[in-house]
C-alpha positions in Angstrom: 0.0 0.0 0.0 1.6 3.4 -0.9 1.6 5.7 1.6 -1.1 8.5 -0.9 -2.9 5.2 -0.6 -2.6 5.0 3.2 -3.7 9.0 3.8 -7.0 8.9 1.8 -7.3 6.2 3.8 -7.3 7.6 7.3 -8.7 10.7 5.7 -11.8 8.8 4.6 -12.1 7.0 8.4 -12.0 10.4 10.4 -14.9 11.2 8.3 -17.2 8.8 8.7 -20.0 8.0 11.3 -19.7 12.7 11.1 -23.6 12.9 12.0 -24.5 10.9 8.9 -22.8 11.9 6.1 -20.2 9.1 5.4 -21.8 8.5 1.9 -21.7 12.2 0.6 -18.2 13.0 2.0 -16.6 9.5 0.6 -18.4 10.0 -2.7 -16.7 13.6 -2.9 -13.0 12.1 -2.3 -13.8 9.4 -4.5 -15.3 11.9 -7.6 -12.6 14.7 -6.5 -9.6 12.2 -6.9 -10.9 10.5 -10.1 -11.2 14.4 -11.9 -7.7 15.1 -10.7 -5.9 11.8 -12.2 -7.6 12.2 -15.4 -5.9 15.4 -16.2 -1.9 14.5 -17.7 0.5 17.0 -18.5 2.6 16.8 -22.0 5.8 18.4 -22.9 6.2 21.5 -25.4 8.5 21.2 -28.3 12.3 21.2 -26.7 13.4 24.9 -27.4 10.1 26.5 -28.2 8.9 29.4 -25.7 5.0 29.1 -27.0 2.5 31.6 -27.5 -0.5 31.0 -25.4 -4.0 32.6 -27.1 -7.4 33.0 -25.7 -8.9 31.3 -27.9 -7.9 28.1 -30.8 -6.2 30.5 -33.4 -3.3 33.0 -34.0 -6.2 35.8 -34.2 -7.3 35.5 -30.8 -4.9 37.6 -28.0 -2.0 36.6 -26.4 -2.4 35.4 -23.0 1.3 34.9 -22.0 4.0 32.9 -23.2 5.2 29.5 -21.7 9.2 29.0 -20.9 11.4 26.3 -22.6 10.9 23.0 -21.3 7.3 23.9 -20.0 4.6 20.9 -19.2 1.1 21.8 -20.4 -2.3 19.8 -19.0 -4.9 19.3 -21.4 -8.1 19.8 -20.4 -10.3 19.8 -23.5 -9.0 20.2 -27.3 -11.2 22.0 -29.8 -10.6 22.5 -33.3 -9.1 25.9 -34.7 -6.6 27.4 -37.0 -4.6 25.0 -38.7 -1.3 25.6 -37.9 2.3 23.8 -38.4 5.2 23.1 -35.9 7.5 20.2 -35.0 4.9 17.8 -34.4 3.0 18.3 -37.6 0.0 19.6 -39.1 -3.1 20.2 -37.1 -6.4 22.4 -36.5 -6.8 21.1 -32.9 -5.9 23.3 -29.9 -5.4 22.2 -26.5 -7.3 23.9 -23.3 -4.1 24.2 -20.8 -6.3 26.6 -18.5 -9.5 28.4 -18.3 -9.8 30.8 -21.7 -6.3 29.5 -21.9 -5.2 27.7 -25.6 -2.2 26.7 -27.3 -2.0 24.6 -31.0 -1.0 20.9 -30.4 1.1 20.9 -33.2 3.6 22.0 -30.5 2.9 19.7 -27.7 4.0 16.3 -27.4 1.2 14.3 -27.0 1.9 10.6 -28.8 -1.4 11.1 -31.3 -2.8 12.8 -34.5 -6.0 13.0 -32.8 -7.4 14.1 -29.6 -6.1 12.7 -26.1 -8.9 14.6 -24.3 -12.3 15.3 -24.2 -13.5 17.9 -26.4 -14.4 21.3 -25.2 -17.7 22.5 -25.1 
C-alpha cells in the first residue's frame, strides 16, 4: 500500500459516522480524486517558448508565453486554426487553463487526434 494510498485512507475513516454523512463525504473524495488523475501533463517542443492565445487560433490575443521545457495539461481540445510546428500539421488546440489555448502541433502528446475530451 503506498503511503497516498494509506492517507486517503485515514482521511476517509476520520470522516465517517460525522452525524450521517459518510456516503456524501466518501463519494466527494472518490469523484474529486478521479477528476484530478484524469488530467496528464505533456511536454512543449524542446526549445520553443509558446505563445498562449485566448482562444484556438493565432487571431485570438495573447495570454502569456510559456518557458522552454514547459509541461502543459490538457483539459479539452477543440478545433481551430490550422497551424504547423514540430509535431506536424493540425487544427486542434489544446485547453491548458480556463480561456487559456495553445495549437497541439507543439505539444508532445503521442497522437494525430485528440487525447482529451472535447471542449464544449
Amino acid at each position: 500500500m503506498s503511503v497516498d494510498r494509506v492517507q486517503g485512507t485515514e482521511h476517509r475513516e476520520g470522516i465517517r459516522g460525522i452525524g450521517g454523512t459518510e456516503g456524501k463525504e466518501d463519494s466527494e473524495a472518490v469523484t474529486t480524486a478521479s477528476v484530478t488523475a484524469a488530467v496528464r501533463y505533456y511536454s512543449v517542443a524542446p526549445g520553443v517558448r509558446l505563445n498562449v492565445r485566448s482562444g484556438p487560433g493565432t487571431n485570438y490575443s495573447l495570454v502569456r508565453v510559456l518557458p522552454e521545457g514547459a509541461r502543459v495539461p490538457i483539459y479539452c481540445q477543440r478545433p481551430g486554426e490550422t497551424i504547423s510546428g514540430p509535431y506536424g500539421t493540425t487544427n486542434l488546440w489544446d485547453n491548458i487553463a480556463d480561456g487559456d489555448y495553445v495549437s497541439d502541433a507543439y505539444v508532445y502528446t503521442g497522437s494525430d487526434g485528440y487525447v482529451a475530451p472535447r471542449c464544449s
